[in-house]
C-alpha positions as CSV (number, residue, x, y, z in Angstrom):
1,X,7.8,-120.8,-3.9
2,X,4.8,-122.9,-4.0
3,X,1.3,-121.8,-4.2
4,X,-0.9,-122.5,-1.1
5,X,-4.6,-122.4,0.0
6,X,-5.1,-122.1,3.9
7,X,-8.5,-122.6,5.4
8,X,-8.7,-123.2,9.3
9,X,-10.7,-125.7,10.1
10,X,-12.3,-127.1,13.8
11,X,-10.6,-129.8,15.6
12,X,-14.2,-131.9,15.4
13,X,-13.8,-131.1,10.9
14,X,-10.0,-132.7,11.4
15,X,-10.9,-135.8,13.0
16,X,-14.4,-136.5,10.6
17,X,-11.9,-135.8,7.4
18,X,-9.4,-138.3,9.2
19,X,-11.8,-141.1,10.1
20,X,-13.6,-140.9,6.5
21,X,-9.7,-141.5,4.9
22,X,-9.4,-138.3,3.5
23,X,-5.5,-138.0,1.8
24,X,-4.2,-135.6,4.7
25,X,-0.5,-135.2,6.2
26,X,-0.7,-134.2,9.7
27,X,2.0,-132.0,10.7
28,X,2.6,-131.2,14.7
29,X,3.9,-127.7,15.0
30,X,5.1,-128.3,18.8
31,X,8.3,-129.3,20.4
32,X,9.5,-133.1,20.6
33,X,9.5,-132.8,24.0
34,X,5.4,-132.1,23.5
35,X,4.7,-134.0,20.8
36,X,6.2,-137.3,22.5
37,X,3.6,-136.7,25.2
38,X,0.6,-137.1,23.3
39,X,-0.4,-136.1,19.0
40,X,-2.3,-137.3,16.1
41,X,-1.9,-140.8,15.3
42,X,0.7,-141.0,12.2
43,X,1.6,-137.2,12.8
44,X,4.6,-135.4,11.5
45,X,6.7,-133.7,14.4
46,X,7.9,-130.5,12.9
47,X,8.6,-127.8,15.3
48,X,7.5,-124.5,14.6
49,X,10.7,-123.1,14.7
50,X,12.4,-125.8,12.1
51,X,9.4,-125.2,10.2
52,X,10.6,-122.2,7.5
53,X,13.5,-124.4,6.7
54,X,11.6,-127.7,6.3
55,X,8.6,-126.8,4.6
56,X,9.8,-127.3,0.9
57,X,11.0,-131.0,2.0
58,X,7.4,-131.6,2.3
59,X,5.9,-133.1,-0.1
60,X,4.0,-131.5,-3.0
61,X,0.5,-131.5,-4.0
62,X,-0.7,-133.1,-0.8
63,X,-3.2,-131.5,1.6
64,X,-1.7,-131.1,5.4
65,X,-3.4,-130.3,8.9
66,X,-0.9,-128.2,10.8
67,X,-1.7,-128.1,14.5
């Protein structure tokens, strides 16, 4: 299993650390049929419920925003 560090963070702290260029993957947690409608520019669409069986195809030692 790897080893994680969770902080929360506010929506306005996600969008200054993505305008600056900070090295983040952003990963949307809703369904397609949500995420189709409207996410994060460059966003992952990983649904919550595929989400236990995809998370270790992510890729290591990179900092994500799950939302």
């Amino acid at each position: 299993m790897k080893e994680v560090g969770i902080s929360r963070l506010r929506p306005n702290e996600v969008k200054e650390r993505l305008d600056r260029g900070d090295s983040l993957i952003a990963v949307d947690v809703r369904k397609k049929s949500v995420y189709v409608r409207g996410h994060i520019p460059g966003a992952l669409c990983l649904p919550i419920t595929d989400l236990d069986d995809e998370l270790d195809d992510l890729p290591a030692r990179k900092s994500f925003i799950f939302y």
